[in-house]
N, C-alpha and C positions, 0 to 999 in steps of 0.2 A: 394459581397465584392468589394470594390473600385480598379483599377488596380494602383498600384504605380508602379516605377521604381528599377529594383530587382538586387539585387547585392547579390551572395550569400555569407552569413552569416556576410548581413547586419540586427542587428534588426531594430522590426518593429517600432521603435518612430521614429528612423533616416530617414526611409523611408515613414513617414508619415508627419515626415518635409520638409523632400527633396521635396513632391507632392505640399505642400503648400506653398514653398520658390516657386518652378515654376510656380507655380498662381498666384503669385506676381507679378514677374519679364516678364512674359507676357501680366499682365495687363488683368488677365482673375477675379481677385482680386485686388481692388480698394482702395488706402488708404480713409479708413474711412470704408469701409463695413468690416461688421459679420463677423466673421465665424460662423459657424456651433459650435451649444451646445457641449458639451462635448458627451453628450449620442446623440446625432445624429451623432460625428464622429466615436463613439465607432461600430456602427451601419454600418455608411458606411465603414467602415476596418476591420470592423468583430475582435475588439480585446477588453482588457480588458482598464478600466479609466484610470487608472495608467501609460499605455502605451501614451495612447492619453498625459493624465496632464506632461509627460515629454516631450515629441512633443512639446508641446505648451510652457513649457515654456524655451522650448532652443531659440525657436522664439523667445520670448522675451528678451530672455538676449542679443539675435546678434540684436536686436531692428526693426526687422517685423511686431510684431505687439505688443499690449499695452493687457493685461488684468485688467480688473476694479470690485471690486466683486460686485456682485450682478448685473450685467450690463451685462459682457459677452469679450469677445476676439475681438479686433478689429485691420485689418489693417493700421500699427502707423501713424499717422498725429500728426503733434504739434500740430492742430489746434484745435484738437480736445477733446483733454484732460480738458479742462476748463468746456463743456459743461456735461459730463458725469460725474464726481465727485464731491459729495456732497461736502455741504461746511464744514461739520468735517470729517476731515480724519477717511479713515476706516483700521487701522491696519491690515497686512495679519497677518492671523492665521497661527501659529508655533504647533499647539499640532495638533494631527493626526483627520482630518476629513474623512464624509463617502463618500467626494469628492477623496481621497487620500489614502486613508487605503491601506497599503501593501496587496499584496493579496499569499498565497500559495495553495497550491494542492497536495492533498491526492490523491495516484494511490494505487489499489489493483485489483488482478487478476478477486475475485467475491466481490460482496455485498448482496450475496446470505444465508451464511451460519453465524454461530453465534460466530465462531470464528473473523471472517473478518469483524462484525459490531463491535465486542467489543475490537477490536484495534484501527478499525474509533473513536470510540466513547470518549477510552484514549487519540489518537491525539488533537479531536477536543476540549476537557477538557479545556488544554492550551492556546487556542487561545479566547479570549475573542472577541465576535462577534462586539463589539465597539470598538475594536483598528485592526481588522486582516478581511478580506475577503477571505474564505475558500471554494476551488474547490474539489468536490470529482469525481474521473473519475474512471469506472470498464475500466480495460484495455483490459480483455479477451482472447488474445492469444499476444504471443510476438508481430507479426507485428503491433496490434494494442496498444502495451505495445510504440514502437518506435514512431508512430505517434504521440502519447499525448505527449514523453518527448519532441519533436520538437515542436510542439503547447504551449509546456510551454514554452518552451526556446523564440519562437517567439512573446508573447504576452508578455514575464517581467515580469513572476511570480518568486515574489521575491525568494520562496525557497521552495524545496518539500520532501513530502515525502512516500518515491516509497517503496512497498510491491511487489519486482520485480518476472515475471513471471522464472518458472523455464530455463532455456539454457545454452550452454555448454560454449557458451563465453558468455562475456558482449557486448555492441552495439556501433560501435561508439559513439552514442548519450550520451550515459553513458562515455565513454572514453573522451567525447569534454566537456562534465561536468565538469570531475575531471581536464581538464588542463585549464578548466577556473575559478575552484576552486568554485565551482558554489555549494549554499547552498543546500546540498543533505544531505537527512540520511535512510540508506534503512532499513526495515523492517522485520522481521521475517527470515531473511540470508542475508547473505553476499556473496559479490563475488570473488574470487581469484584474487590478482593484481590487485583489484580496491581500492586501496587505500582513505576510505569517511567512515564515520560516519556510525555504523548498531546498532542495537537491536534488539537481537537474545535468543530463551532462549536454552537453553544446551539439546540440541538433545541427546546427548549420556548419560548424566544423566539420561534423562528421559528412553532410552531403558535400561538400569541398571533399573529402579525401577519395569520396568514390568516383566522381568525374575525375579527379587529376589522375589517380589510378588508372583509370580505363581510357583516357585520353593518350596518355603515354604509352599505351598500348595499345593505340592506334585506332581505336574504338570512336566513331563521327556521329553514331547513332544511337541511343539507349532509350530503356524504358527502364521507369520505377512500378513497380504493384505493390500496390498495398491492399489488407484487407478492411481500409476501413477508409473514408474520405480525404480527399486531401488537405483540407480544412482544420482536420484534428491536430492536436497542440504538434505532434515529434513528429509528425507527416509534412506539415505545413514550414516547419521549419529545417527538416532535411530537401524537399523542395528547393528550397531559397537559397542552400547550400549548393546544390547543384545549378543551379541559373547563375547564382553569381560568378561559379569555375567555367560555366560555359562561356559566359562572357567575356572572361580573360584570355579564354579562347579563341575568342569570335568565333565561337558555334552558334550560329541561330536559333533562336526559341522551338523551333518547329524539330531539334533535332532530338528533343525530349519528350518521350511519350508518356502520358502518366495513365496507369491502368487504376481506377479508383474500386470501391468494394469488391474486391477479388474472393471469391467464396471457395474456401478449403472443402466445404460440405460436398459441392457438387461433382456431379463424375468427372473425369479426366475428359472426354468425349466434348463435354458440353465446352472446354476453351480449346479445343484442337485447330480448329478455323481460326476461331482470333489471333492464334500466336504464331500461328502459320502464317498469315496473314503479314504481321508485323514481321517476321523474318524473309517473307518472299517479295513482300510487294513496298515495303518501307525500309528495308532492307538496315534492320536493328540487328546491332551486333550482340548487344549485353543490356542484361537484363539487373535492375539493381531490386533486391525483394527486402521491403521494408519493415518487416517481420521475419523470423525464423522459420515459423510454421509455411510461410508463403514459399521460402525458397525448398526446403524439401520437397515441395507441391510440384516445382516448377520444374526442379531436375528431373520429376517423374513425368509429367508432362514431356517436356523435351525428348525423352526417351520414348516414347509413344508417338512421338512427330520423327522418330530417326537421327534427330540432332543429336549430338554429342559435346557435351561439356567437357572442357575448355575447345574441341577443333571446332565446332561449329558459331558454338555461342558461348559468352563468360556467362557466369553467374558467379553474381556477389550479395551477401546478406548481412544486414543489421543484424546481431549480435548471432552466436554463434548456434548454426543450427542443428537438433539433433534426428536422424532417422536411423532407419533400420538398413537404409537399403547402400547407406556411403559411409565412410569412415567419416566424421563428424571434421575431423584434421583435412579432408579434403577441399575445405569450404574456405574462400578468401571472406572473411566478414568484418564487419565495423565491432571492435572492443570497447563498451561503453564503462566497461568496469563500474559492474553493477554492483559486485560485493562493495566496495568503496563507496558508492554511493549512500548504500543501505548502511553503513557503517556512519558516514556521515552525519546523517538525516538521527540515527542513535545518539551518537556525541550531544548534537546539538538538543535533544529532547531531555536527555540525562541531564544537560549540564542546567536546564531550566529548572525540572523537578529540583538537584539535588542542592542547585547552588541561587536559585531565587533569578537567573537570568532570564531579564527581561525583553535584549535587544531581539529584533528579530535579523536572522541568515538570513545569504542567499549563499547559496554553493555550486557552480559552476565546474564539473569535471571534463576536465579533457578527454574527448576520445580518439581511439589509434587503430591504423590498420593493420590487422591480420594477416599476409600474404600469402594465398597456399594453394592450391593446384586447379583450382573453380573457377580462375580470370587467367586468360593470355592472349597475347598478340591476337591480332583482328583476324580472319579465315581471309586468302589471298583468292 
């Protein structure tokens, strides 16, 4: 990548004019020579078109240098404009080319599992590949969640949108967003005091559907696993979901067992006790897996303990899960209807870009149960 002159939080078109006003004015750039293509400065700066096409034409406007289409960007000479355009004028193009197309980016933590493609897939819905240029980035762990918003920020992606990793605060980087009003819409939660645009669907709804589910089915005892804390934004709030149906139960607090960092990594051996344990000695009927990947986990499990889904024990999962080993259709699971989501969270990003919308959403999707051969009556 090319060294410019670094001003922090200067973007990078200003600093790629700034290189080129100084190759000017040194005479290291000659009125009348080239510049370099678009896609060879994109190249040497390591950024996107967009970035470079507003570079170049601020030069032009303060009159450094002349662009001609179809010819190329040249340091301005009067002298020289008679020789390079045709003799009919060539109108600039006003409607959106794939010289120019706004470009945004899609962030999610995986691009792993089928929940997190089929929100990609809602986002990308929206953007018509002829009028938009669409980044998709797995983020993977917050520090690398941080780097890509500052890569987006520094390259001029017009607007994104971020499926943010779980943390206890938000990041500067998010913070210097929202005070530069910068077109953001996040994903599947939202953050506390981050005032932007989310589309999220009702966590607590959804733990409400799986107690009354399993309650009606005579189920007195359950456990949630999750693979990540209970604290985390759609954990903490499916939670709360289930406490409040138990209550209207008058099931006791103690009749809810929460298994927290449940690790998919480790052998099947290493939870054989625990969940033996919780079926023999706490005598838990149903098990609710807060993840998809958890529940495929568990049906394997269980089958290594002898149990048998649905006679011995339910199992039921947050959004619908895929393995090798069950017909995917056998699984009762929470439909968060995630395509609509990601469709959403698009709407709302497009109609900013395209129409100057300034309010910010919130969007709130309802979720709905699945019912299918994973949950049944309580073992007698």
């Amino acid at each position: 990548m090319a060294h410019v002159t670094d001003m922090p939080g200067m973007p990078m078109y200003l600093k790629i004019k700034n290189d080129i006003m100084q190759q000017v004015k040194n005479n290291l750039l000659l009125p009348g020579d080239r510049l370099p293509t678009e896609l060879q400065l994109m190249e040497k700066y390591g950024v996107s078109r967009i970035t470079v096409s507003k570079a170049l034409g601020e030069l032009k406007n303060e009159g450094y240098v002349e662009r001609f289409p179809n010819k190329g960007t040249f340091v301005a000479d009067a002298s020289l404009a008679s020789s390079l355009v045709n003799d009919v004028e060539v109108p600039e193009r006003t409607e959106p080319t794939s010289d120019i197309l706004p470009e945004v980016a899609c962030i999610l933590p995986t691009l792993k599992d089928l929940f997190s493609l089929t929100m990609l897939n809602g986002a990308l819905s929206v953007f018509s590949p002829d009028r938009y240029l669409c980044h998709i980035f797995h983020s993977q762990n917050p520090q690398m969640e941080n780097y890509l918003l500052r890569r987006c920020l520094d390259t001029d992606i017009s607007g994104m949108i971020l499926f943010p990793q779980d943390q206890p605060f938000f990041s500067n980087e998010l913070l210097s967003m929202q005070l530069q009003k910068y077109p953001l819409v996040l994903l599947d939660r939202y953050l506390p005091r981050l005032d932007t645009s989310y589309v999220v669907a009702d966590n607590k709804a959804a733990g409400k559907l799986c107690m009354d589910h399993l309650h009606g089915l005579g189920h007195r005892k359950v456990a949630l696993v999750t693979a990540t804390g209970r604290n985390t934004f759609s954990v903490k709030y499916r939670i709360a979901g289930l406490y409040s149906a138990a209550e209207r139960w008058e099931m006791p607090e103690s009749a809810i067992h929460i298994v927290e960092y449940f690790d998919q990594g480790k052998d099947i051996a290493h939870y054989q006790e625990m969940f033996r344990r919780l079926v023999v000695d706490k005598r838990v009927t149903a098990f609710i897996a807060a993840e998809c990947g958890v529940c495929a986990y568990l049906y394997n499990l269980f089958a290594s303990l002898g149990l048998k889904v649905p006679a011995d024990v339910s199992l039921l999962s947050f959004d619908r899960p895929m393995t090798g080993m069950v017909n995917p259709d056998f699984f009762t699971y929470i439909n968060q209807s995630e395509y609509l989501m990601g469709k959403e969270a698009g709407n709302i990003l497009r109609r900013r870009l395209e129409h100057r919308d300034m309010n910010v959403y919130h969007k709130i999707i309802t979720p709905t149960l699945e019912v299918h051969g994973s949950t049944g009556k309580v073992p007698q």
